[in-house]
C-alpha positions in Angstrom: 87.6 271.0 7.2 84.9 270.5 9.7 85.2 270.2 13.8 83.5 266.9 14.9 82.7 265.3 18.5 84.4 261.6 18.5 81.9 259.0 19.8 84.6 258.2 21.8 84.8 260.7 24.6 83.2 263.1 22.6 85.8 265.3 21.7 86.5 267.0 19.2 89.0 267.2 16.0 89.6 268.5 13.2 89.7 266.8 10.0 87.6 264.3 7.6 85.1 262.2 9.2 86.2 258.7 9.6 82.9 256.4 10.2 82.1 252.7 11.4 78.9 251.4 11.4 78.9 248.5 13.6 75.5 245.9 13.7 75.0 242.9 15.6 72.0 240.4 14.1 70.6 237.7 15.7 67.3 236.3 14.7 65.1 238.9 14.3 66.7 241.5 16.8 69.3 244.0 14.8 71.2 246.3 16.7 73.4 248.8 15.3 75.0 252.4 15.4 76.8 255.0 13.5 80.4 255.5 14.7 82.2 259.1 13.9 85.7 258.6 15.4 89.0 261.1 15.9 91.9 259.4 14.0 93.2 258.1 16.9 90.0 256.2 18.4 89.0 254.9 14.4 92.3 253.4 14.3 91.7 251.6 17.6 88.5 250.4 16.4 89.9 249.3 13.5 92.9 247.2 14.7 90.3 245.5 16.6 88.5 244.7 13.5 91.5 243.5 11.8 92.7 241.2 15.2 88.6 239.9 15.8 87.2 240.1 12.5 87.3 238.5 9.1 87.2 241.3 5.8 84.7 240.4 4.2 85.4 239.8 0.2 82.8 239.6 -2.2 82.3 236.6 -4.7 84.4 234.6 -2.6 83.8 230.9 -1.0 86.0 230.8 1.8 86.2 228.1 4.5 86.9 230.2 7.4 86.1 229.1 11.0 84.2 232.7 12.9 85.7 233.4 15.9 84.0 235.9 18.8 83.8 240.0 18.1 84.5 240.1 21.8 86.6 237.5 23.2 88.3 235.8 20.3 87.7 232.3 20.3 86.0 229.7 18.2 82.5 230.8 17.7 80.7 228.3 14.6 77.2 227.8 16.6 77.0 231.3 17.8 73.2 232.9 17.0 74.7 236.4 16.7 76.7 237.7 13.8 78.6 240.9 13.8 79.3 243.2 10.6 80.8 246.5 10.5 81.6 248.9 7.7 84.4 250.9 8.1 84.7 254.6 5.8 88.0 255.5 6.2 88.9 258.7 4.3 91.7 257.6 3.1 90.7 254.1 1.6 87.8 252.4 -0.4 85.5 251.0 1.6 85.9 247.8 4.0 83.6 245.3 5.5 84.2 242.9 8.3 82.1 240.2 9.7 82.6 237.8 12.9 80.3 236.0 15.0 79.5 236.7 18.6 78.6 233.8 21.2 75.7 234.7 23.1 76.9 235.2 26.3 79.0 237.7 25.2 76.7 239.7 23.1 75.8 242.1 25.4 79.2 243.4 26.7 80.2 243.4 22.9 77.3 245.3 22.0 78.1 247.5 25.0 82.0 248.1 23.3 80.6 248.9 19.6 76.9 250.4 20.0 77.4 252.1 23.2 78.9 256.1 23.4 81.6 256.3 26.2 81.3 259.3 28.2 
């Protein structure tokens, strides 16, 4: 066992690392940002995930309408695409994917990318 500072407040736990890896794309601008989370704040992120954000499922043609990482609604024009991969030590890996509308980009980016004192 290791003792690691949570991105979130940065402090720290014992324990396995638990990891997201957030990016936002939109054209050519990429933003993104490695997440290393105490159990408690990785399973905040991650209910947000699974309230905002689609899993991703590979070889499969779905018809699903994206919706906004950051406020929820209907998002099928937005230029901005979100994806995270979430390492939880305790499950395989998961991917999620949403869109993001422009305007709310930057706070969203702010919420995923951003360390909180």
């Amino acid at each position: 066992m290791a003792l690691y500072p949570c991105d979130q407040g940065h402090h720290r736990y014992y324990g396995a690392q638990q990891t997201i890896y957030p990016a936002f794309v939109g054209g050519s601008q990429v933003y993104r940002r490695k997440l290393r989370l105490c159990p408690v704040h990785f399973h905040e992120f991650v209910e947000m995930l699974e309230v905002r954000a689609e899993l991703a499922t590979d070889g499969e043609l779905t018809d699903i309408s994206p919706t906004c990482i950051l406020c929820g609604q209907s998002a099928p024009e937005a230029s901005v695409m979100f994806f995270a991969t979430v390492y939880n030590r305790a499950n395989e890996r998961s991917d999620y994917w949403a869109a993001c509308h422009d305007q709310c980009a930057p706070a969203a980016r702010e919420d995923w990318l951003q360390a909180q004192e």
